[in-house]
Every structure is written in structure tokens, then in C-alpha cells.
C-alpha positions as CSV (number, residue, x, y, z in Angstrom):
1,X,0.0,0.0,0.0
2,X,1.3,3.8,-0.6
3,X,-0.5,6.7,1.1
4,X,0.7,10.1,1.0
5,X,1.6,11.7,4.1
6,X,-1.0,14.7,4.3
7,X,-4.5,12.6,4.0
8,X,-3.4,8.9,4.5
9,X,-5.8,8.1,1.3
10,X,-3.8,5.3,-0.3
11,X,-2.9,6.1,-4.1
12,X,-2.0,2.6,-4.8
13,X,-2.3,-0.7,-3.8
14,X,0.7,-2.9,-5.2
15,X,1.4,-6.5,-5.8
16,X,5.2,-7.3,-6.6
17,X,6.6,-10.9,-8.0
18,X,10.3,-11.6,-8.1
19,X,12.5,-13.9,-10.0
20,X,13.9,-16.7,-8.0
21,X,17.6,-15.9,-8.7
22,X,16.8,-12.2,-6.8
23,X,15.2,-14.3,-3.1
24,X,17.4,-13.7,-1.0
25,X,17.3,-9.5,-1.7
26,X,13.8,-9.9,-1.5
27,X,13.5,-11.0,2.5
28,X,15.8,-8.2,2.5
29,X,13.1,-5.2,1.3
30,X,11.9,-2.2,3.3
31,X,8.8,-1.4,2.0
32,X,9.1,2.2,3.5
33,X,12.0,2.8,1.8
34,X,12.0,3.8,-1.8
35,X,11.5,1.8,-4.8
36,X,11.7,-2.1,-4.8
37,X,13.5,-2.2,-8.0
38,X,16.4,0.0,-7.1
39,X,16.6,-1.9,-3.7
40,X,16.5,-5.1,-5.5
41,X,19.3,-3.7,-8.1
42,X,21.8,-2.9,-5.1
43,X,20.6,-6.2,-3.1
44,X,20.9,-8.2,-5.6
45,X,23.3,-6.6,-8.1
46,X,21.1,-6.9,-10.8
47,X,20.9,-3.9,-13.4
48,X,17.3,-2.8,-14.7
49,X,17.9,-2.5,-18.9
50,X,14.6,-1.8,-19.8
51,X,11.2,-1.3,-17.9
52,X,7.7,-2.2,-19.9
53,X,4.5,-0.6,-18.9
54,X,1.1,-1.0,-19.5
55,X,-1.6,1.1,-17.9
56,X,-5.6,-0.2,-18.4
57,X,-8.9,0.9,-17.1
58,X,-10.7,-1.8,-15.4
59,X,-13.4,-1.6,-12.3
60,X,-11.9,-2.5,-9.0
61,X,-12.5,-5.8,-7.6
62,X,-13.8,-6.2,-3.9
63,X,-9.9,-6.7,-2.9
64,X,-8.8,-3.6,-4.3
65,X,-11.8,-1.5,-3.7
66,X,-11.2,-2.9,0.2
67,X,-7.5,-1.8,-0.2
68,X,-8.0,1.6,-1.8
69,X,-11.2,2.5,-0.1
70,X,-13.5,2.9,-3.1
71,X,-16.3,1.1,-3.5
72,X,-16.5,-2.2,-5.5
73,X,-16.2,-1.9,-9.6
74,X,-14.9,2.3,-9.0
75,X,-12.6,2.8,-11.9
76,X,-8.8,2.6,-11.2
77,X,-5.7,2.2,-13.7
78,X,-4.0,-0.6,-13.4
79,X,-0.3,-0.6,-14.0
80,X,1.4,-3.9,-15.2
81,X,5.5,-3.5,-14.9
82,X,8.3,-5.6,-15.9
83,X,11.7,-4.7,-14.9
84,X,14.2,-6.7,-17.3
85,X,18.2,-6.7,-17.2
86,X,20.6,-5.8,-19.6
87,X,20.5,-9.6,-20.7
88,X,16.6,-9.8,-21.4
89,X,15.6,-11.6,-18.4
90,X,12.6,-10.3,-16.5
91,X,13.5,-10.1,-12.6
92,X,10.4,-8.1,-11.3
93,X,7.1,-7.4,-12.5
94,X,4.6,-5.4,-10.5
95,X,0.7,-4.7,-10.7
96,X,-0.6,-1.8,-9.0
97,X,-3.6,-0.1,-8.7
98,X,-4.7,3.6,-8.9
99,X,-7.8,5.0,-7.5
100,X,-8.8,7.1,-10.9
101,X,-8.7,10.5,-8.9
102,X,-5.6,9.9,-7.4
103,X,-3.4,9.1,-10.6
104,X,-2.1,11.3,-13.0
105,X,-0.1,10.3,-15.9
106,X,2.1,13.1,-18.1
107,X,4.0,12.5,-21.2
108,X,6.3,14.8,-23.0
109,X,7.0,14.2,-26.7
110,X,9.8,16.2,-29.0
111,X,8.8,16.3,-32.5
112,X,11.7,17.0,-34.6
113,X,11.1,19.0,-37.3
């Protein structure tokens, strides 16, 4: 779970799946303190290469709407993450979930001319 500090609403409720070959960083993890890839990276001395994302719309099921305090089948975004190394090999992949009022999402293209 991640709350903010001013309200306590959470923003996100996350799930997170490791690779076998990264175990022993993971009994290792502070949850309070930062990102779990980057703790996993200097845990485990694993390197992130490439991140994929994919964000959806779906209703929250009675778990998440529990978690997030919404009410059951409230939109959300749901972000699916795979963290891969240098070599291809997927070591981390997370699914959270975003109350839609509490997310905001901003990208910034260049267009050459």
C-alpha cells in the first residue's frame, strides 16, 4: 500500500513478483524505503535495462476497492510493470492499482522538425 503523508488516502495498492535468482534481496526489502527495484538492483546486483509498462482501465475488484477505499467496480488504472536486465531476463514485475482520482499520468514528446 502507498498513502501520501498529508490525507493517509492510499494512491496505490501494489502487488510485486520476483525472480527466483533475486530471493534472498527480497527477505531483505523495506517497504518504506523507496523503490523495490532500485533496492533489488543494489541487493541483488542486478541492473534494470529496460522497464515495460502497461496502464488499463478496469473496475476495482472487492480486494482492491477494500484496499483503496472505493467502492467495489470504481474505476482505477492498473499498472502492469516488468523490470528486465541488460541480458533480457525479467526479474520483477509489478501490478498496482490507482484509485482514478488519485493518478495522473504526463508525457512529454519532442517532435523533430
Amino acid at each position: 500500500m502507498r498513502s501520501p503523508q498529508l490525507d493517509g488516502q492510499p494512491i496505490a495498492a501494489t502487488d510485486a513478483y520476483f525472480h527466483e535468482s533475486v530471493d534472498a534481496a527480497v527477505a531483505k526489502l523495506d517497504l518504506g524505503a523507496g523503490t523495490l527495484f532500485s533496492q533489488i538492483e543494489q541487493l541483488a546486483g542486478v541492473s534494470v535495462g529496460k522497464v515495460t509498462q502497461d496502464i488499463q482501465a478496469v473496475a476495482a475488484s472487492a480486494d482492491i476497492a477494500k484496499a483503496l477505499d472505493l467502492k467495489r467496480g470504481s474505476p482505477v488504472l492498473r499498472i502492469l510493470r516488468c523490470y528486465i536486465d541488460p541480458k533480457g531476463r525479467v526479474f520483477e514485475i509489478s501490478v498496482s492499482h490507482h484509485p482514478g482520482d488519485r493518478f495522473a499520468y504526463s508525457m512529454h514528446i519532442d517532435v523533430d522538425g
